[in-house]
C-alpha positions as a Markdown table, in Angstrom:
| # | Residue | x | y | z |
|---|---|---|---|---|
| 1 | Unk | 10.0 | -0.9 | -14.5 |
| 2 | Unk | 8.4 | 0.6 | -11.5 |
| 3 | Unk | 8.5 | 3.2 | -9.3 |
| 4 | Unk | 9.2 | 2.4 | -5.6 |
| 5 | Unk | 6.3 | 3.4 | -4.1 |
| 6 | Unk | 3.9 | 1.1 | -5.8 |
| 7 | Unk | 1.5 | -0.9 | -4.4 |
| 8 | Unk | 2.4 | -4.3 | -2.8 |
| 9 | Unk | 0.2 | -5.9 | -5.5 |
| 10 | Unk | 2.0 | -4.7 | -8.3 |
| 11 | Unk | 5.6 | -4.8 | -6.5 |
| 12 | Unk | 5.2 | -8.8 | -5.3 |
| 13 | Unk | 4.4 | -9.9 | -8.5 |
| 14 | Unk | 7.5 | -8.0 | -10.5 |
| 15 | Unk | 10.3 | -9.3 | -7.0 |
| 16 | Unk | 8.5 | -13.1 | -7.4 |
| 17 | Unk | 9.6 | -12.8 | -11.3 |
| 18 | Unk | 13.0 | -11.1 | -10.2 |
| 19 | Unk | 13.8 | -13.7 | -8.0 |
| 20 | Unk | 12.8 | -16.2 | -10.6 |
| 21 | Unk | 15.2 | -14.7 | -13.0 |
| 22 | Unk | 12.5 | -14.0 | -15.5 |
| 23 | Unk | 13.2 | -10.0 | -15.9 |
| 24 | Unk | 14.7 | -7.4 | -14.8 |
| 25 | Unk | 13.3 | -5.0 | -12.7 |
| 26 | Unk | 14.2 | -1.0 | -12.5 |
| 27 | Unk | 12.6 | 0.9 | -9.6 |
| 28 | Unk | 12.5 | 4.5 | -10.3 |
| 29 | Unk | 13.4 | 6.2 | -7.1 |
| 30 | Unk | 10.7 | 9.3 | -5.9 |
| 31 | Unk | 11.6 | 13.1 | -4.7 |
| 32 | Unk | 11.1 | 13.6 | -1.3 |
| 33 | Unk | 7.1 | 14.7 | -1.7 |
| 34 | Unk | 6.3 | 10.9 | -3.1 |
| 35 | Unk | 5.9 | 12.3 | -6.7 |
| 36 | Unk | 8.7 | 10.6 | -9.5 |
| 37 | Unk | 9.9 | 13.1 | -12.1 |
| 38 | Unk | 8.3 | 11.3 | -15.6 |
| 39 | Unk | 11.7 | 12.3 | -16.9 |
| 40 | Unk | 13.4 | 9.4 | -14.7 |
| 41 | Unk | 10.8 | 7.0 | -15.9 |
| 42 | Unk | 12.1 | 8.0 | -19.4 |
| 43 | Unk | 16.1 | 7.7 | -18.6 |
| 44 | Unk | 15.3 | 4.1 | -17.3 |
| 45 | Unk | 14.1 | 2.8 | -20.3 |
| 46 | Unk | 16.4 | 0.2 | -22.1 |
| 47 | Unk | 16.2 | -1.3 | -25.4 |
| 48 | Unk | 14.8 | -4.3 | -23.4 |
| 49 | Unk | 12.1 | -2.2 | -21.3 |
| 50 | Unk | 8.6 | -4.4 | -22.2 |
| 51 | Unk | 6.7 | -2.8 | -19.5 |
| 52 | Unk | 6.2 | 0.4 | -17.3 |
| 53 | Unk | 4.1 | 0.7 | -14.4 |
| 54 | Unk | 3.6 | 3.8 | -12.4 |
| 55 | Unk | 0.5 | 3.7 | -9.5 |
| 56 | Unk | -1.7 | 7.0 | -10.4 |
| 57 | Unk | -2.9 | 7.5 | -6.7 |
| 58 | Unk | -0.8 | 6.1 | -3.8 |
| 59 | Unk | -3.2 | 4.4 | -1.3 |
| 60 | Unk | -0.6 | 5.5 | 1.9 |
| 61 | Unk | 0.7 | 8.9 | 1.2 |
| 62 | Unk | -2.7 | 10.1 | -1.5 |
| 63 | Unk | 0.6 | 11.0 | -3.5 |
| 64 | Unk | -0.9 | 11.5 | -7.3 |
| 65 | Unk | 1.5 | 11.1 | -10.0 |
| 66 | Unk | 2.2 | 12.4 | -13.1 |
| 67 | Unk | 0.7 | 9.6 | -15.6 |
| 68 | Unk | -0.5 | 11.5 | -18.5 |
| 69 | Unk | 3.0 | 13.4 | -18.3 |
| 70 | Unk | 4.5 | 10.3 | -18.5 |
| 71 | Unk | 2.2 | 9.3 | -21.1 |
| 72 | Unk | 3.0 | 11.8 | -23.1 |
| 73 | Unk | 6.7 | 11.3 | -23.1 |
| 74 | Unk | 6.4 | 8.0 | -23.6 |
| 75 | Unk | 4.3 | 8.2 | -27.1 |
| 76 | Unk | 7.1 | 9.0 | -29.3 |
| 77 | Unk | 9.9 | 6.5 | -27.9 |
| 78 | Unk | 7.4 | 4.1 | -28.5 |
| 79 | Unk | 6.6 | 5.3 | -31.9 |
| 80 | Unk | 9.9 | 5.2 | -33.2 |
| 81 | Unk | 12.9 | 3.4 | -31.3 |
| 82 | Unk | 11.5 | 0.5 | -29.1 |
| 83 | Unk | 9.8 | -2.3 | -31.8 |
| 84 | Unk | 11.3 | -5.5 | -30.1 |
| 85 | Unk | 11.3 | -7.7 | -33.2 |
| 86 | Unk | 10.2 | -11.1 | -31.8 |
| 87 | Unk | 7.2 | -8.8 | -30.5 |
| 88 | Unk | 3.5 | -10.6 | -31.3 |
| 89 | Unk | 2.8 | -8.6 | -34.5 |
| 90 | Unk | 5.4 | -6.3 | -34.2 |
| 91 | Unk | 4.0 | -4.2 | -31.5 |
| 92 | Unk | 5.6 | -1.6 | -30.0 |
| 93 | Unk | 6.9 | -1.5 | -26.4 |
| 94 | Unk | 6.7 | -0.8 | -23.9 |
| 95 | Unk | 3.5 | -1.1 | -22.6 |
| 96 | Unk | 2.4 | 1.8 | -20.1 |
| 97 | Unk | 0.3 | 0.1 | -17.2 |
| 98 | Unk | -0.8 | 2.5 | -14.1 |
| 99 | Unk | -2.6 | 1.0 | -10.5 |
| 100 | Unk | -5.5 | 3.6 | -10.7 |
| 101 | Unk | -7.5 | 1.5 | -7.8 |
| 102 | Unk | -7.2 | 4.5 | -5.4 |
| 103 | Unk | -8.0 | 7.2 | -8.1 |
| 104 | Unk | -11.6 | 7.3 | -9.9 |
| 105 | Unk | -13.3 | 8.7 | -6.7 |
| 106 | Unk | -11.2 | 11.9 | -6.8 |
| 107 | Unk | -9.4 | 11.5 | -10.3 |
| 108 | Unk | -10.6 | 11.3 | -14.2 |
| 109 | Unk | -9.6 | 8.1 | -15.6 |
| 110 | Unk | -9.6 | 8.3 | -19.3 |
| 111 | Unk | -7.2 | 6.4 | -20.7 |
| 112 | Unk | -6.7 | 8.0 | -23.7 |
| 113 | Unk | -5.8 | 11.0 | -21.6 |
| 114 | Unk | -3.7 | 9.3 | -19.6 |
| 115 | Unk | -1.6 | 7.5 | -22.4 |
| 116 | Unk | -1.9 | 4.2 | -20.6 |
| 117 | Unk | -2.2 | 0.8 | -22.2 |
| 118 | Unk | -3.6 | -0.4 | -19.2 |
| 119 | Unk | -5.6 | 0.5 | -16.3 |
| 120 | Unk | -6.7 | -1.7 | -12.9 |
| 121 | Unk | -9.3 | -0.6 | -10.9 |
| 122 | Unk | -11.0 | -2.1 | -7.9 |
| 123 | Unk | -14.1 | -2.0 | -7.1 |
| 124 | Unk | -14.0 | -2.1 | -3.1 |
| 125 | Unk | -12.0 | 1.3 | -3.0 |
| 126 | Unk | -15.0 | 3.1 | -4.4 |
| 127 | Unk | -17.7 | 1.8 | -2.4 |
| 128 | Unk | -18.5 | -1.1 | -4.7 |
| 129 | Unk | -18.7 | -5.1 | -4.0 |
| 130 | Unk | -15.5 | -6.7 | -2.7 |
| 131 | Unk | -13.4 | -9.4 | -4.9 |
| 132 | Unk | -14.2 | -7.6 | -8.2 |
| 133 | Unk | -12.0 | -5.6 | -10.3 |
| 134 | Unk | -11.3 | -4.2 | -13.4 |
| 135 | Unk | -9.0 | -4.3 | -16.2 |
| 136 | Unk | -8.5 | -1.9 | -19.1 |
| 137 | Unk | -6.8 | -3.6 | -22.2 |
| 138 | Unk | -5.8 | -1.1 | -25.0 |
| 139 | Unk | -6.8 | -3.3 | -28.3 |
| 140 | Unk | -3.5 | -4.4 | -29.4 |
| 141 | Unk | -1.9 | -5.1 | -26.1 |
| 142 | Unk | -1.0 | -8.5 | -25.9 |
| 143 | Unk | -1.7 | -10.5 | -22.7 |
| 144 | Unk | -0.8 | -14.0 | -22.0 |
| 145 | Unk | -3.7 | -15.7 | -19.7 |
| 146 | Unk | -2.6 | -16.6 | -15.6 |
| 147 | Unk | -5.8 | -18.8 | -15.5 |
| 148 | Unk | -6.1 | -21.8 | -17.9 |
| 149 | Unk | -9.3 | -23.9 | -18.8 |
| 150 | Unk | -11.7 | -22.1 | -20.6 |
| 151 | Unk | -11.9 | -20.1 | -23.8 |
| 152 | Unk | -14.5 | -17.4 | -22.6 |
| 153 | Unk | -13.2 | -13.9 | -22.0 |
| 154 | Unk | -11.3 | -13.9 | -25.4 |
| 155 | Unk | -9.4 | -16.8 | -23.5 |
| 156 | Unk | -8.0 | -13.9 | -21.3 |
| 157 | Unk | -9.4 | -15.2 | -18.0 |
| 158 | Unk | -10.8 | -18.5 | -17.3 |
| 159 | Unk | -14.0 | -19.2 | -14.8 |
| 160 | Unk | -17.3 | -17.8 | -15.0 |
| 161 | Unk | -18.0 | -14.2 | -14.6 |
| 162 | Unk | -19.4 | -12.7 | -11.2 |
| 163 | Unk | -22.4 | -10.9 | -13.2 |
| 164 | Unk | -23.3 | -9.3 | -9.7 |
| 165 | Unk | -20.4 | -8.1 | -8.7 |
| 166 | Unk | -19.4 | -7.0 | -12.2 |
| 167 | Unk | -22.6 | -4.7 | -12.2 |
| 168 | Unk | -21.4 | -3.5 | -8.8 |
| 169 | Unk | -18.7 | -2.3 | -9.8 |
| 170 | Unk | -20.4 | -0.5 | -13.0 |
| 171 | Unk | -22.7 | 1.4 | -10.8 |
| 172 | Unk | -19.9 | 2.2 | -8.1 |
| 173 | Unk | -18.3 | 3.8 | -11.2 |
| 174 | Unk | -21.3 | 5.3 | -12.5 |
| 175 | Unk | -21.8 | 7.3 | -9.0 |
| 176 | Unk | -18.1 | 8.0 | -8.4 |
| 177 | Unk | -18.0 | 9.9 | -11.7 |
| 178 | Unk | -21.1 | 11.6 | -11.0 |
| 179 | Unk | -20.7 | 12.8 | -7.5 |
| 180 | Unk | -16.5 | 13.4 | -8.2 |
| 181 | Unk | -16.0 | 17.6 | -8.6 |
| 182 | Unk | -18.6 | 17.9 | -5.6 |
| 183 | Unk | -16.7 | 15.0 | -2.7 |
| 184 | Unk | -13.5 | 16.4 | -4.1 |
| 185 | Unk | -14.5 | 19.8 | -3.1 |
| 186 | Unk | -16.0 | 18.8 | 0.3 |
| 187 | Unk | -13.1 | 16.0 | 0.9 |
| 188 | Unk | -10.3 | 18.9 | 0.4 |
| 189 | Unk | -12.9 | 21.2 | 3.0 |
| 190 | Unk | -12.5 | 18.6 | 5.6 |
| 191 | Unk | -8.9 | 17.2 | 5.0 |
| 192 | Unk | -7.4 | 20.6 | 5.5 |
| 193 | Unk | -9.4 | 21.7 | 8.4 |
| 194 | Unk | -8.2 | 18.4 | 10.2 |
| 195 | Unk | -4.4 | 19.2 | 9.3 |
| 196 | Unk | -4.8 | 23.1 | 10.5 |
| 197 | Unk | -6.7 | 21.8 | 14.3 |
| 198 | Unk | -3.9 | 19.3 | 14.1 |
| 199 | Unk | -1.0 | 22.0 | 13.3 |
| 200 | Unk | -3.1 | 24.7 | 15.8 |
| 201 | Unk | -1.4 | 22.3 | 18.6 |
| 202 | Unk | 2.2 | 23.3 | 18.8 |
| 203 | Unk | 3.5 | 20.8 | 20.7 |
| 204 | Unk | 2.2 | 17.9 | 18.1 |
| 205 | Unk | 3.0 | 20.5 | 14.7 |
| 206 | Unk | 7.0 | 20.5 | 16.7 |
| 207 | Unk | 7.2 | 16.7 | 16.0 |
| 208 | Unk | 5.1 | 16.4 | 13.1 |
| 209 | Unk | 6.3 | 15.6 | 9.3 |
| 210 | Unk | 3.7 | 16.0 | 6.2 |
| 211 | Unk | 4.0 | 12.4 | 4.0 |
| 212 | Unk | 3.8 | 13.3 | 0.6 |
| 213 | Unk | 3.0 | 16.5 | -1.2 |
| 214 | Unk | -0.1 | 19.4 | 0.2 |
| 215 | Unk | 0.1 | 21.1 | -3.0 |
| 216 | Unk | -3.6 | 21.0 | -5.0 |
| 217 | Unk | -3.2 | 18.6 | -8.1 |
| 218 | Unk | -0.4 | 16.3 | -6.2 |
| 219 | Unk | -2.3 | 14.7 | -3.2 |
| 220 | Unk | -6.0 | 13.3 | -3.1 |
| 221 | Unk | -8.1 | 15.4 | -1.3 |
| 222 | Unk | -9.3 | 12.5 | 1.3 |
| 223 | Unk | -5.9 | 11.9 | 2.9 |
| 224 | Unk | -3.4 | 13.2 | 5.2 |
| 225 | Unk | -0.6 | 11.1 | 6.2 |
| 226 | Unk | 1.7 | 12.5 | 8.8 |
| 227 | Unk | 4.8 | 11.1 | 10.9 |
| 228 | Unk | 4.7 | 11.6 | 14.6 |
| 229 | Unk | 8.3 | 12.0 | 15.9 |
| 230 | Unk | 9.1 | 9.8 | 18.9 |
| 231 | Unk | 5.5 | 8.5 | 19.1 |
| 232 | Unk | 4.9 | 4.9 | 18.7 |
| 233 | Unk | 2.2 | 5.1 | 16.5 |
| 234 | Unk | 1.2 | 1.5 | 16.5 |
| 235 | Unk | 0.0 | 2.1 | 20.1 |
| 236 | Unk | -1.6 | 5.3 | 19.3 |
| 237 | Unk | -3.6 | 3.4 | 16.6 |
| 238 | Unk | -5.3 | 1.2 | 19.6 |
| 239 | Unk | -6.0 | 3.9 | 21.3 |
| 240 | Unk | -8.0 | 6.0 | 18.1 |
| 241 | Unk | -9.8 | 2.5 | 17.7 |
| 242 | Unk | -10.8 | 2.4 | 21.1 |
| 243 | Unk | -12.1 | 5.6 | 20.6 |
| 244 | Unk | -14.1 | 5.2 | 18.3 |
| 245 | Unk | -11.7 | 6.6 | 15.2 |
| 246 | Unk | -9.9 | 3.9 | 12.5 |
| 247 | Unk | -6.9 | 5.4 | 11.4 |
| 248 | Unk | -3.7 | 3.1 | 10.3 |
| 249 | Unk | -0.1 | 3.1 | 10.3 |
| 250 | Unk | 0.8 | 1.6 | 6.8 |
| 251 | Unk | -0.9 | -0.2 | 4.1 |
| 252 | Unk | -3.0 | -3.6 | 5.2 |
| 253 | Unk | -1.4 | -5.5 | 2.5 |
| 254 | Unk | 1.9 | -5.4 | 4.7 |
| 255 | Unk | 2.2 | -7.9 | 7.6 |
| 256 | Unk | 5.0 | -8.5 | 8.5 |
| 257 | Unk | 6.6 | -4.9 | 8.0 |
| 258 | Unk | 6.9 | -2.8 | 11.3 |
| 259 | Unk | 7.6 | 0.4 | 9.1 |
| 260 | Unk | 5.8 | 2.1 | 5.9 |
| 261 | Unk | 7.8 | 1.3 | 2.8 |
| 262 | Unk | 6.5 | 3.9 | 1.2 |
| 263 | Unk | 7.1 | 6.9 | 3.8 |
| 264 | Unk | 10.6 | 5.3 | 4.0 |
| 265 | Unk | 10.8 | 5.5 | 0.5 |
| 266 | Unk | 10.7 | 9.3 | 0.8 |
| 267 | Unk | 14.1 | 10.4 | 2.6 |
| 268 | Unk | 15.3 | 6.9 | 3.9 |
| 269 | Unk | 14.1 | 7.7 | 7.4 |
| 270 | Unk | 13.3 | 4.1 | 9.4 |
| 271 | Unk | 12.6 | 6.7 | 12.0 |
| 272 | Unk | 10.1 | 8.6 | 9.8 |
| 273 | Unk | 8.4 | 5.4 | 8.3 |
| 274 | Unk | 8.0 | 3.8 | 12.3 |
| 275 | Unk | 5.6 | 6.6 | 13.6 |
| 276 | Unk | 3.5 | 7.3 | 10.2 |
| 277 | Unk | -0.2 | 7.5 | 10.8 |
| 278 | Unk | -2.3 | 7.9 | 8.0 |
| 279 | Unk | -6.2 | 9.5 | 8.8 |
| 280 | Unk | -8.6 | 8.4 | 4.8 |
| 281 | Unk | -11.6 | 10.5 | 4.9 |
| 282 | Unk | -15.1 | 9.4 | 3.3 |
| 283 | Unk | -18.5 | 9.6 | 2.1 |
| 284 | Unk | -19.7 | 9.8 | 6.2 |
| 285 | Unk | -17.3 | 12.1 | 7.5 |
| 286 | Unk | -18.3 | 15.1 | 8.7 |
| 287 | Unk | -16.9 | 18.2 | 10.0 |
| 288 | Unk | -18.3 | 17.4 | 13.4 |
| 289 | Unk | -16.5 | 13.9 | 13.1 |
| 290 | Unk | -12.8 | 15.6 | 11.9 |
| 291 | Unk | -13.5 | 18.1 | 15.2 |
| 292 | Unk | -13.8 | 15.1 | 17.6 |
| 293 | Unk | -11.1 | 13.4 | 16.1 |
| 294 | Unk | -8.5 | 16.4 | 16.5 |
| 295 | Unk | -9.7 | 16.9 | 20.0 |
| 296 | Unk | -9.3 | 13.0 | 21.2 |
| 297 | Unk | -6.0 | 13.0 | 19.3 |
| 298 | Unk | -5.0 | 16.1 | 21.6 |
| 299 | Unk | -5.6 | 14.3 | 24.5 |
| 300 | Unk | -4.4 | 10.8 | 23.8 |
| 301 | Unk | -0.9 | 12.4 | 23.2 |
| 302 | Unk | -1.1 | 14.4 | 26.3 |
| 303 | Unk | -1.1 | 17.6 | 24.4 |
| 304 | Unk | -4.2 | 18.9 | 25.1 |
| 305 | Unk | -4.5 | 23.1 | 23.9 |
């Protein structure tokens, strides 16, 4: 079970299985603001549910869900009603796995919180090496191994460790943590007053649509991901590049895809999901860099103040 706006690397996996006719998959649709209700991840369970995955930050829209709601709910099902009996050891299912990749700059990640079983991370999204990544394992959970050949790892993972990357990672976790509550602050500062210069143009706030939720608590302070109305946005995206400014249109995992999936997945607009842009803040932005960017935006749509 999933919810539809996952990420592609959790989604690809679970279709190649579908189509294999290995499982069965339920995707939990999402209210309009990107956010599922944990109480339709509870109504989808069935007797056969082994697994539920829910992404805790969404890399497109910043949406961040409700996982230790979820969590929560989910602790007494699996106390009581849902032992599969040819289960290793009788464990109970099923297991809660959440995509927090997008979240540990911005968002605590204890597990125990959370009520997750397990946890990926990645260390690239937080300023650490690329081609490294984490996973938490809740001691019990069983896991059957995708790479064969050697025993080390618990026999979990085969090949040899990348001990530099590994201690990449641990650092870019070690800072993240410690420089969270004040980038959060600062993050929120500077998203906002990008959406208000943006808005302060009345001509773009006429065709603009928010993606994903602007309350505090529901959206990660570093994005903003609006739709443009009649604006080819692909276009627009070579001229902000020209100019000095990287924003995108979707997710880079998708290639093929002309549209967002997971602004579509919002009210079923193609329109909507063709002219997304999304604009990810960071450690170098500034206030003076968020000012330039509203002004060249101004002008590259002809809407100068």
């Amino acid at each position: 079970m999933t919810t539809n706006i996952e990420h592609a690397s959790v989604l690809e996996p679970l279709r190649a299985l579908e189509r294999q006719g290995r499982v069965e998959v339920t995707y939990v649709p999402v209210e309009q603001s990107g956010i599922v209700k944990p109480e339709k991840i509870i109504a989808a369970i069935r007797p056969s549910t082994v697994l539920i995955s829910v992404m805790y930050a969404n890399n497109e829209i910043g949406t961040i869900q409700p996982i230790r709601k979820i969590g929560q709910l989910l602790a007494p099902i699996r106390n009581s009603r849902f032992i599969l009996h040819n289960s290793p050891n009788g464990k109970r299912y099923p297991v809660f796995h959440s995509d927090a990749c997008q979240a540990p700059l911005y968002l605590h990640c204890l597990v125990n919180a959370l009520g997750v079983d397990l946890l990926s991370l990645d260390a690239h999204k937080i300023y650490g090496p690329k081609g490294v990544g984490a996973l938490y394992v809740r001691r019990g959970t069983a896991l059957t191994p995708t790479l064969l050949g050697g025993g080390q790892e618990r026999g979990l993972r085969a090949t040899t460790e990348n001990i530099p990357a590994i201690v990449g990672l641990s650092e870019a976790l070690l800072i993240a943590t410690s420089e969270r509550e004040r980038e959060s602050t600062r993050m929120r500062k500077l998203r906002d007053h990008l959406y208000s210069l943006i808005r302060a143009n009345k001509k773009i706030d006429e065709i603009m649509v928010v993606n994903g939720s602007m309350k505090e608590g529901e959206r990660l302070p570093n994005n903003l991901n609006i739709s443009l109305l009649g604006i080819d946005t692909e276009f627009l995206t070579l001229q902000l590049d020209a100019a000095g400014i990287a924003v995108s249109t979707k997710s880079s995992c998708l290639k093929d895809e002309k549209a967002s999936y997971v602004v579509a997945a919002l009210d079923g607009e193609r329109e909507r999901a063709l002219s997304s842009l999304r604009f990810t803040l960071g450690r170098g932005t500034t206030k003076k860099d968020i000012e330039a960017t509203s002004s060249i935006f101004g002008k590259l749509l002809s809407f100068e103040h």
